[in-house]
N, CA, C and O atoms as CSV, one atom per row, in Angstrom:
chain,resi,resn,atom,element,x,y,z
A,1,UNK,N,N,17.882,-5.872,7.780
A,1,UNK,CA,C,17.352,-4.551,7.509
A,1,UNK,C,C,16.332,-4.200,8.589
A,1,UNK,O,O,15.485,-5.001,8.985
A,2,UNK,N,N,16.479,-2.844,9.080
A,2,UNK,CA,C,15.530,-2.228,10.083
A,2,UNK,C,C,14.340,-1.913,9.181
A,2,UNK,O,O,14.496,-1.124,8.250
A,3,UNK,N,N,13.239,-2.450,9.393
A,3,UNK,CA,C,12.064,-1.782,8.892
A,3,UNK,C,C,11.208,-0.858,9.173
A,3,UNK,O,O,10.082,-0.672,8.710
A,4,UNK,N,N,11.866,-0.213,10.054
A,4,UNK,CA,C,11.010,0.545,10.616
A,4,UNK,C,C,11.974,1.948,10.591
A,4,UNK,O,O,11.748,3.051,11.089
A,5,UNK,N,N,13.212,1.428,9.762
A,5,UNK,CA,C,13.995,2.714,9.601
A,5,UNK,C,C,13.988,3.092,8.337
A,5,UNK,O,O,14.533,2.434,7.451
A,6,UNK,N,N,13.100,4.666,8.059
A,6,UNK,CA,C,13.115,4.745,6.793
A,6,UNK,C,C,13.392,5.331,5.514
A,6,UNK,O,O,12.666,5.554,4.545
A,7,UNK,N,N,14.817,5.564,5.772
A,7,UNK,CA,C,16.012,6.230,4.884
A,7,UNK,C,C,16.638,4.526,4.641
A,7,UNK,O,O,16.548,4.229,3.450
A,8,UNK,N,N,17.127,3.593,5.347
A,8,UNK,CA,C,17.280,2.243,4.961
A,8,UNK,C,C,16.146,1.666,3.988
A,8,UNK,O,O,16.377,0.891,3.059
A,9,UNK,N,N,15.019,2.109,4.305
A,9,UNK,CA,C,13.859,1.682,3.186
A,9,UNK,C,C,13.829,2.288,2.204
A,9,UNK,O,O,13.629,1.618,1.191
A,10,UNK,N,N,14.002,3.753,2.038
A,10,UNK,CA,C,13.999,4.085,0.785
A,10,UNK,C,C,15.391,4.023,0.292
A,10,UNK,O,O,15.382,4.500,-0.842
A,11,UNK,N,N,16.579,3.655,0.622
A,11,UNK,CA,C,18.185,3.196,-0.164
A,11,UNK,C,C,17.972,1.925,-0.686
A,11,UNK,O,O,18.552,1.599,-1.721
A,12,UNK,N,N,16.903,0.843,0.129
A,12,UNK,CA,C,16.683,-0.213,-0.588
A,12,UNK,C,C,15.679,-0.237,-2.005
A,12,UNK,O,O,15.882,-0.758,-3.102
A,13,UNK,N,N,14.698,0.431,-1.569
A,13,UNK,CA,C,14.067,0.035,-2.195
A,13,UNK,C,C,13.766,1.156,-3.409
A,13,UNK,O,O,12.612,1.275,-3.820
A,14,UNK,N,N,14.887,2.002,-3.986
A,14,UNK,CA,C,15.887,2.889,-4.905
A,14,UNK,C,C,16.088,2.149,-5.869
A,14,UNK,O,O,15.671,2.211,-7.026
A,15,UNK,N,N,17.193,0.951,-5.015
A,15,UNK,CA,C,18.086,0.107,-5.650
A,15,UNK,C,C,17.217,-1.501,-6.365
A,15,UNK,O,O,17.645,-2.300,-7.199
A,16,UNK,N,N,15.919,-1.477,-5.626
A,16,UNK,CA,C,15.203,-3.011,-5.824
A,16,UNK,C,C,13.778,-2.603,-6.261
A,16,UNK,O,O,12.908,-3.188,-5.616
A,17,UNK,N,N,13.402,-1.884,-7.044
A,17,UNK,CA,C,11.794,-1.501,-7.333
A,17,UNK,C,C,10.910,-2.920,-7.380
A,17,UNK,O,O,9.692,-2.863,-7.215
A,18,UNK,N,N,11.424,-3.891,-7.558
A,18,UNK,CA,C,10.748,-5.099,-7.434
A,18,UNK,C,C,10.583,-5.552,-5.989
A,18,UNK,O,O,10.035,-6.650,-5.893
A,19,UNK,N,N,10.909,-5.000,-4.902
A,19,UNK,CA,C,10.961,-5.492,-3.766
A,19,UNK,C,C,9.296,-6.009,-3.291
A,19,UNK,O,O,8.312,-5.504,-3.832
A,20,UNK,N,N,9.188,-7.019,-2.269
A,20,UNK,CA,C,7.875,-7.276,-1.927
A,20,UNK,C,C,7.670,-6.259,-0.537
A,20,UNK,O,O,6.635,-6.337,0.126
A,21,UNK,N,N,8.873,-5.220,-0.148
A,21,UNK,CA,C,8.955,-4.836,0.963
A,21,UNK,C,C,8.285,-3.335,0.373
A,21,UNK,O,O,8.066,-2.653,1.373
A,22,UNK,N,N,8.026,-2.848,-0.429
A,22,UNK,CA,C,7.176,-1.607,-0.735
A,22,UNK,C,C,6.069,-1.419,-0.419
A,22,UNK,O,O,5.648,-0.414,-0.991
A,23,UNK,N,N,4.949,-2.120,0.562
A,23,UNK,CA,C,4.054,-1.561,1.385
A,23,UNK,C,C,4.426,-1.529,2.818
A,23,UNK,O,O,3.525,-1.505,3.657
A,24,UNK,N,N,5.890,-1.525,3.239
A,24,UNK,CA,C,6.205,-0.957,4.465
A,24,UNK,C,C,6.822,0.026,4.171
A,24,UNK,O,O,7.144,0.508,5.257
A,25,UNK,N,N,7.263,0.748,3.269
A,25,UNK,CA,C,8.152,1.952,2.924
A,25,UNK,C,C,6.784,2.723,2.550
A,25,UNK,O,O,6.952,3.835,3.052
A,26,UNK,N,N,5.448,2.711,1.895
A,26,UNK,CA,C,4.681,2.971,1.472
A,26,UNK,C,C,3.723,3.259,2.988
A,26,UNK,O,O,3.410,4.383,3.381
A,27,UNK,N,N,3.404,2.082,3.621
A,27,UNK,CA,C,2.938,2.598,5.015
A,27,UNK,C,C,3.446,3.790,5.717
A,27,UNK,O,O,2.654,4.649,6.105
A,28,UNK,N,N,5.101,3.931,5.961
A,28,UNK,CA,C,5.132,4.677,6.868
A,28,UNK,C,C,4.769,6.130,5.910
A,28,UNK,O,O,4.360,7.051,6.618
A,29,UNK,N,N,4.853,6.421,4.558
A,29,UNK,CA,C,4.446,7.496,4.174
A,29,UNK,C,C,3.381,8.021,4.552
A,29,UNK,O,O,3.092,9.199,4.765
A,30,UNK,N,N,2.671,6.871,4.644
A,30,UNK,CA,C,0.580,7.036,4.751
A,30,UNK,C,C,0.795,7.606,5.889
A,30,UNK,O,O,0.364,8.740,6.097
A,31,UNK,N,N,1.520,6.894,6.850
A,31,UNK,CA,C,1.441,7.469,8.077
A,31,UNK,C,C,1.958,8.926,8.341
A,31,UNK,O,O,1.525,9.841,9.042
A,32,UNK,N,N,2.639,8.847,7.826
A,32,UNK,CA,C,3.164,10.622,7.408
A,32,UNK,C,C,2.136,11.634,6.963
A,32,UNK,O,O,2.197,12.812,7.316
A,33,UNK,N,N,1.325,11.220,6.292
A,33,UNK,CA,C,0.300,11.711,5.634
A,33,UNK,C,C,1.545,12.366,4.199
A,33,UNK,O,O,1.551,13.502,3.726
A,34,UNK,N,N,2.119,11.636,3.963
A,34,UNK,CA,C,2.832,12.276,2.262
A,34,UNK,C,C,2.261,10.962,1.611
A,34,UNK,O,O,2.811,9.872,1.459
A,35,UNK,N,N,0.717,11.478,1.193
A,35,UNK,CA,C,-0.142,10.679,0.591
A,35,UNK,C,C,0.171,10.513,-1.079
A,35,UNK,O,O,-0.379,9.641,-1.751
A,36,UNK,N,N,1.339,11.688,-1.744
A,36,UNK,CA,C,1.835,11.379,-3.140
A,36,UNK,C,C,2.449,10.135,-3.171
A,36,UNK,O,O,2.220,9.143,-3.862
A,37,UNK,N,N,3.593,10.446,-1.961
A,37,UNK,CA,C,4.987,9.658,-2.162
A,37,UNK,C,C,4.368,7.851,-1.736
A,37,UNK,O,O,5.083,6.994,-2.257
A,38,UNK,N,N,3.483,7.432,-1.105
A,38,UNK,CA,C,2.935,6.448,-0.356
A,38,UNK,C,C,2.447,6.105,-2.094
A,38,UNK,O,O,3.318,5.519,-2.736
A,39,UNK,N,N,1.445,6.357,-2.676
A,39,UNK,CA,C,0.764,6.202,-3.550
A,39,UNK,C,C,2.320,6.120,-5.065
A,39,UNK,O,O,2.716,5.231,-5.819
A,40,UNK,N,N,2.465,6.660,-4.975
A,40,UNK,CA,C,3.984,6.415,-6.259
A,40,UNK,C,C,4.763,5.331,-5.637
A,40,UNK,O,O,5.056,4.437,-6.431
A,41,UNK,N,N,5.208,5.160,-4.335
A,41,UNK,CA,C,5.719,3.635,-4.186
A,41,UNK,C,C,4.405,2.507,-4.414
A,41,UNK,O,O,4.541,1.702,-5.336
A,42,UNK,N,N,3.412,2.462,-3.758
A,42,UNK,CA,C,2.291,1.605,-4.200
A,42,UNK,C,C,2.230,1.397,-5.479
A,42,UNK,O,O,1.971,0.228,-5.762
A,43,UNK,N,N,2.398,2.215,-6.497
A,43,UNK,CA,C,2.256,2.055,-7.834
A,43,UNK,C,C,3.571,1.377,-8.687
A,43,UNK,O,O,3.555,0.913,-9.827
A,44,UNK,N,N,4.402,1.454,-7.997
A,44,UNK,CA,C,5.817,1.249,-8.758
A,44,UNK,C,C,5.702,-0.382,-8.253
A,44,UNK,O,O,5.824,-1.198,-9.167
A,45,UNK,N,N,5.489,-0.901,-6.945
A,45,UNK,CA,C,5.546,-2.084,-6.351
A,45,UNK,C,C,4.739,-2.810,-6.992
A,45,UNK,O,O,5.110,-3.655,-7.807
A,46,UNK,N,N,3.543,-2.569,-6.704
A,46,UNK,CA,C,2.177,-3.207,-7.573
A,46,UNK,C,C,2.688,-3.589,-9.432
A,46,UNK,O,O,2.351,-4.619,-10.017
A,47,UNK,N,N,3.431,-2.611,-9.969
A,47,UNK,CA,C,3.920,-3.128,-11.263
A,47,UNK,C,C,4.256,-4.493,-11.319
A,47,UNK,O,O,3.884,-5.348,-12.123
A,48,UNK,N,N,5.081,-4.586,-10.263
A,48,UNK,CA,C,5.909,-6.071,-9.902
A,48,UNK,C,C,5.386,-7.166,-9.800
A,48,UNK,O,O,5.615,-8.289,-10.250
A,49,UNK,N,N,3.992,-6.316,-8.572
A,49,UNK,CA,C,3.692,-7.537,-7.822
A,49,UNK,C,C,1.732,-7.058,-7.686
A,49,UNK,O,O,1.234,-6.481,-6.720
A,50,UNK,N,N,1.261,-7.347,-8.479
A,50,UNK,CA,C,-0.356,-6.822,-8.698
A,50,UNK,C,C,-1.083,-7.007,-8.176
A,50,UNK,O,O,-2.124,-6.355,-8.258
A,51,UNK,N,N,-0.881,-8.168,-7.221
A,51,UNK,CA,C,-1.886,-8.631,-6.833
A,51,UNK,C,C,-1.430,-8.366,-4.812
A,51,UNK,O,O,-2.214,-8.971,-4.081
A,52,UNK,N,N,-0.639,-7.799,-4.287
A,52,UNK,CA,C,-0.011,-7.714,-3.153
A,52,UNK,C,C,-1.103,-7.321,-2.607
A,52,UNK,O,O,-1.534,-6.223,-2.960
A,53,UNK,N,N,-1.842,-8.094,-1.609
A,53,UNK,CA,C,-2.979,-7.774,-0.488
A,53,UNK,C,C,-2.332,-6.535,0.121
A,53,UNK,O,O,-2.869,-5.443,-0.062
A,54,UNK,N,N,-1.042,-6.652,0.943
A,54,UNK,CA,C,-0.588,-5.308,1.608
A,54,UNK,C,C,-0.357,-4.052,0.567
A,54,UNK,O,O,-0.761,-2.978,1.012
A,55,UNK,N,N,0.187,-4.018,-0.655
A,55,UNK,CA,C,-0.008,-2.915,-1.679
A,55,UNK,C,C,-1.085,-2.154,-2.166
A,55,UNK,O,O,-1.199,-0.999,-2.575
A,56,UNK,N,N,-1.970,-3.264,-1.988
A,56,UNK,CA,C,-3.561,-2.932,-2.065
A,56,UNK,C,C,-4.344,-2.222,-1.011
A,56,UNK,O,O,-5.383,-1.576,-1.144
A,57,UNK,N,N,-3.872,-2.387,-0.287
A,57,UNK,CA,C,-4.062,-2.164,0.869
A,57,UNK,C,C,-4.073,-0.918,1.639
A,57,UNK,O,O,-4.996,-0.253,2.108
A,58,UNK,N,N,-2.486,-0.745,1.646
A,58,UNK,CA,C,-2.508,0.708,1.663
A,58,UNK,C,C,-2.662,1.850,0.491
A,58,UNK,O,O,-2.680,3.064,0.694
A,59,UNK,N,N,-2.759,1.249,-0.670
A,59,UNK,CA,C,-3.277,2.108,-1.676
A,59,UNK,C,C,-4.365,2.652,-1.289
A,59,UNK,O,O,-4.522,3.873,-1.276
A,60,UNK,N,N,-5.496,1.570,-0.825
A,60,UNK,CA,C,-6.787,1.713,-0.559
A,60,UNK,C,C,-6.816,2.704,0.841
A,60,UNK,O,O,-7.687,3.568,0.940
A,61,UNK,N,N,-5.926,2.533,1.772
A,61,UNK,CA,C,-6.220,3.979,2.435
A,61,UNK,C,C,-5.537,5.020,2.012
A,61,UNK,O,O,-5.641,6.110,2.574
A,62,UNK,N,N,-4.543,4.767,0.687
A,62,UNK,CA,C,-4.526,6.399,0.544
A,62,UNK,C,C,-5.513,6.683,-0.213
A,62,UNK,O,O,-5.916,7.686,0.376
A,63,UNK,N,N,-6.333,6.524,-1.241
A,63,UNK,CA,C,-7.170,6.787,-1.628
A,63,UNK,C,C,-8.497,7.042,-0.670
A,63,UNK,O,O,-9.379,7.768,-1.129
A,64,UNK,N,N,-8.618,6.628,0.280
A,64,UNK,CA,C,-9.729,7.086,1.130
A,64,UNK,C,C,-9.267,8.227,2.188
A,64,UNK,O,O,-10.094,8.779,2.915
A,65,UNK,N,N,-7.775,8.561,2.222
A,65,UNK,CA,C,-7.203,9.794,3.125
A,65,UNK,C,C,-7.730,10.749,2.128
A,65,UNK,O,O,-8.580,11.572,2.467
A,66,UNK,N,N,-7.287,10.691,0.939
A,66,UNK,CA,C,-7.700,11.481,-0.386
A,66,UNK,C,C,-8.975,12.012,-0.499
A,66,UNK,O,O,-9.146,13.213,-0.707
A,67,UNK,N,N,-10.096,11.038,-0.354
A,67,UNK,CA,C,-11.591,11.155,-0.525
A,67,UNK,C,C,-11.791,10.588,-1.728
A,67,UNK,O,O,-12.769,10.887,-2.413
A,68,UNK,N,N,-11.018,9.839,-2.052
A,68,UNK,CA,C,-11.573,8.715,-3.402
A,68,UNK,C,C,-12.087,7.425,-3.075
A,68,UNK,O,O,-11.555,6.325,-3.220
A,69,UNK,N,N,-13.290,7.754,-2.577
A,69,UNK,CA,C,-13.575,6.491,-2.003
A,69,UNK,C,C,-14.252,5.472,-3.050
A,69,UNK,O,O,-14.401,4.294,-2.724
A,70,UNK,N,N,-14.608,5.883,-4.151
A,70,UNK,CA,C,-14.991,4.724,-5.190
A,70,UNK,C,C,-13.266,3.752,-5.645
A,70,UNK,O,O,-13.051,2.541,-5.701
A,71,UNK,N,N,-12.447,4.801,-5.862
A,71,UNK,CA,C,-11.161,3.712,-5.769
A,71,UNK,C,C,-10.477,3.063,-4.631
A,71,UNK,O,O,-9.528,2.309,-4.849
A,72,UNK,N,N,-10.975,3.351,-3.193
A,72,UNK,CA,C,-10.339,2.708,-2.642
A,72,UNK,C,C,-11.244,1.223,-2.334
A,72,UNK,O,O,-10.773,0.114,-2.085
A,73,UNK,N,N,-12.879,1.675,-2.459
A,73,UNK,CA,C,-13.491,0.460,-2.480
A,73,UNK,C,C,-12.655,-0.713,-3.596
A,73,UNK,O,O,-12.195,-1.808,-3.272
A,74,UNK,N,N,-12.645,-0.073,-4.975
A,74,UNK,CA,C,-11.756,-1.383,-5.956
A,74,UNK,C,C,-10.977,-1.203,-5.351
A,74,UNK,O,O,-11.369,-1.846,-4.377
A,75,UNK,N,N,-9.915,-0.746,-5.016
A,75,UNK,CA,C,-8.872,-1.433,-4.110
A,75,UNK,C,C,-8.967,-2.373,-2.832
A,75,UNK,O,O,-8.061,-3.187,-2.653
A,76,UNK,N,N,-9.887,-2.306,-2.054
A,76,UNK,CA,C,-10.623,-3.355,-1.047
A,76,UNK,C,C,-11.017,-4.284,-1.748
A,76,UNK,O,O,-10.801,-5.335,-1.144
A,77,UNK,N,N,-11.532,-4.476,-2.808
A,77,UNK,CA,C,-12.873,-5.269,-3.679
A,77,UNK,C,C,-11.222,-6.512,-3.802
A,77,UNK,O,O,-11.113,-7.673,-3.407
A,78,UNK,N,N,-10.320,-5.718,-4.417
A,78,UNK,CA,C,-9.254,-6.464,-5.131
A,78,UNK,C,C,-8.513,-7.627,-4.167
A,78,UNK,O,O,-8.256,-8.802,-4.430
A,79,UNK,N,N,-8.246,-6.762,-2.825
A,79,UNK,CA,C,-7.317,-7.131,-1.944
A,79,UNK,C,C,-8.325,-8.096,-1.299
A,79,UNK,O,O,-7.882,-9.124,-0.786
A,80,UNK,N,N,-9.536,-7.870,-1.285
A,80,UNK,CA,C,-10.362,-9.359,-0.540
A,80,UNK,C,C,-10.381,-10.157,-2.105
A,80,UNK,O,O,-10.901,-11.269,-2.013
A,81,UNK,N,N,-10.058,-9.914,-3.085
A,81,UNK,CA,C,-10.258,-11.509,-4.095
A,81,UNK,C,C,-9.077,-12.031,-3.468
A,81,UNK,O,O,-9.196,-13.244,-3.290
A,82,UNK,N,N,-8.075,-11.610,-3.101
A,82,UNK,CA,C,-6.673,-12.582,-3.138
A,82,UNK,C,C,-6.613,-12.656,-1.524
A,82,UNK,O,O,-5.708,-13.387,-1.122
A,83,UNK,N,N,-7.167,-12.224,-0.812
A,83,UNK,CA,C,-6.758,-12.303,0.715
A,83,UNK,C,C,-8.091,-12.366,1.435
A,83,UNK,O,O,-8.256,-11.545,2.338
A,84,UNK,N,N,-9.094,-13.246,1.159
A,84,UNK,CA,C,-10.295,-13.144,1.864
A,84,UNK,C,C,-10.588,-13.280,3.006
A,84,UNK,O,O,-11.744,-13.352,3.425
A,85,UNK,N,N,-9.534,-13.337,3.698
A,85,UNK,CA,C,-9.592,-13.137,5.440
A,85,UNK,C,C,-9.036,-11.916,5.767
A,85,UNK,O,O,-9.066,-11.647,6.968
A,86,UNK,N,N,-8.365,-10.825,4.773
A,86,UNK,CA,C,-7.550,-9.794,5.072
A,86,UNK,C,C,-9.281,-9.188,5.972
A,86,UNK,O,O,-10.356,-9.094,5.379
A,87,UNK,N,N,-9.030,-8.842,7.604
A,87,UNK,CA,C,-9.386,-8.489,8.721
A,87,UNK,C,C,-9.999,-6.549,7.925
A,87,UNK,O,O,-11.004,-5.966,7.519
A,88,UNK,N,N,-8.406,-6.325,8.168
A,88,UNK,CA,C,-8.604,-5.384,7.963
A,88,UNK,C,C,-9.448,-4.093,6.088
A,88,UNK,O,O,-10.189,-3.174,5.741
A,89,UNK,N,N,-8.825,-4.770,5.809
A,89,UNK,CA,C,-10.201,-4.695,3.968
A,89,UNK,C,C,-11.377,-5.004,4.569
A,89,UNK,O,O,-12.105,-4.123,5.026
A,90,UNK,N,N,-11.609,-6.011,4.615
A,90,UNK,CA,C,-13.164,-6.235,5.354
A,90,UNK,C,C,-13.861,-5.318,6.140
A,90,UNK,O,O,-15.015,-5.183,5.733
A,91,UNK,N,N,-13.528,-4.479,7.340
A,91,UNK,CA,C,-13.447,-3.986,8.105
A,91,UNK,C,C,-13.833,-2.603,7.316
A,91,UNK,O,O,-14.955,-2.098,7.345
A,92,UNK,N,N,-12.982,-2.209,6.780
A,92,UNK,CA,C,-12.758,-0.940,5.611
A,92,UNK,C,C,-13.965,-0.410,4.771
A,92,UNK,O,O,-14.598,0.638,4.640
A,93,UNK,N,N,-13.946,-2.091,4.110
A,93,UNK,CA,C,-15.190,-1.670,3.157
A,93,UNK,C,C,-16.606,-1.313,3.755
A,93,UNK,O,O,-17.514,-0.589,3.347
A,94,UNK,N,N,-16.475,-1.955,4.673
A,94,UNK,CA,C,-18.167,-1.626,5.286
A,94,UNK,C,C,-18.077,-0.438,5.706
A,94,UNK,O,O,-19.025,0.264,5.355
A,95,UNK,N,N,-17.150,0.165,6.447
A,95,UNK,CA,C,-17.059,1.665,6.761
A,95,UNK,C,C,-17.953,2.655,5.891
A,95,UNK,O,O,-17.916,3.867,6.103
């Protein structure tokens, strides 16, 4: 699978809502700035998988594209309990 192709990402991940690959289908949204659709895959993935440093992750910048920055801090807060070297959370929160 191309990951970086993302009509292949969203046919997969249609068919696999459990996938661990939903914060790269979720990234390129962010990057899109279609800050709904990024945030509804984050949420559907995270069901699966709760504790995903990368799900968390980019949740946490859509919520700070948003201006929710008290949730994207718990979303940083979360993603450094399970990934305490994640560079980039670290980085984030002090912002």
């Amino acid at each position: 699978m191309d990951l970086k192709n993302q009509i292949e990402l969203e046919l997969y991940f249609a068919d696999h809502f459990e996938t661990v690959l939903f914060p790269v289908l979720a990234d390129i949204y962010l990057r899109q700035e279609d800050f709904r659709r990024a945030r509804k895959v984050c949420n559907i993935g995270l069901g699966y998988h709760e504790n995903d440093p990368a799900g968390r992750f980019v949740l946490a910048q859509v919520e700070k594209s948003e201006g929710n920055l008290k949730d994207a801090e718990k979303e940083l807060q979360h993603v450094l309990k399970y990934s305490p070297d994640h560079a980039g959370a670290a980085i984030m929160l002090c912002e």
